[in-house]
N, C-alpha and C positions, 0 to 999 in steps of 0.2 A: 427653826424660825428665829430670826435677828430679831434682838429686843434693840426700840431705838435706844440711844445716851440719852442720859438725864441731862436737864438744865444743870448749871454751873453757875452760883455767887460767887462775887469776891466781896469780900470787904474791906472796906477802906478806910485807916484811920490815919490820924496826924495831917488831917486839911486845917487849913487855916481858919477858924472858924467868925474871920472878916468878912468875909466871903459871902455871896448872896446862894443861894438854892442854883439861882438860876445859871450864876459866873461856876460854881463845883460840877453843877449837871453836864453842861456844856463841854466846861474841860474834860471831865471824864469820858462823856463819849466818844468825844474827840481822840482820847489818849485810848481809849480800849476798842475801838469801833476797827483799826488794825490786825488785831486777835483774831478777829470772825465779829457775826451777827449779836448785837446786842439789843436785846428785847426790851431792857428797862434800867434806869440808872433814878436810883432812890437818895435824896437826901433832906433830912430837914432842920435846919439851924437849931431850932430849939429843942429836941427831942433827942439828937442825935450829934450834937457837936463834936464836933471832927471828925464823923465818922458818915460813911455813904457806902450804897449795895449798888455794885454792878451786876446787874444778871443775861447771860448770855445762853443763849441758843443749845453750844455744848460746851459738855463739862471739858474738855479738852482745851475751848479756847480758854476758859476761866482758870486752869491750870497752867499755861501758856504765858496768859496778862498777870497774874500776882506774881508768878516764880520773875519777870520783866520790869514789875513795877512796883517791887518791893523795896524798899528802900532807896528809891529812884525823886528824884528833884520836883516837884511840884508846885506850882504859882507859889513860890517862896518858902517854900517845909519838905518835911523830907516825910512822902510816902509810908506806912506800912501795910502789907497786904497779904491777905488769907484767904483761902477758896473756906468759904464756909458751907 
């Protein structure tokens, strides 16, 4: 019997934390919706400053997007990124 793949996090730190929830959410989707299916992209200015979860469908894509957008250019900072 095939077990499905687990979901896949990444997390994202070193965003700009100028930035609205809404202008990081956006961009991220944007930047990871490439990889495969992303199911939720979390951030919240005060709680979590510079730091936001992508969570994707399979762990494959999410391993995929951080090994791509680690250390990678972003609205003005430079990315780092971890499958958590």
């Amino acid at each position: 019997m095939d077990t499905p793949e687990s979901n896949g996090t990444v997390l994202f730190s070193g965003i700009n934390d100028r930035l609205t929830n809404t202008q990081i959410q956006e961009a991220l989707f944007i930047a990871c919706s490439s990889f495969g299916p992303v199911l939720r992209v979390s951030s919240n200015r005060k709680t979590l400053r510079g730091k936001a979860f992508v969570t994707f469908l399979h762990l494959s894509d999410a391993i995929a997007c951080a090994s791509r957008l680690h250390d990678a250019p972003f609205l003005s900072t430079s990315l780092s990124a971890r499958v958590i």
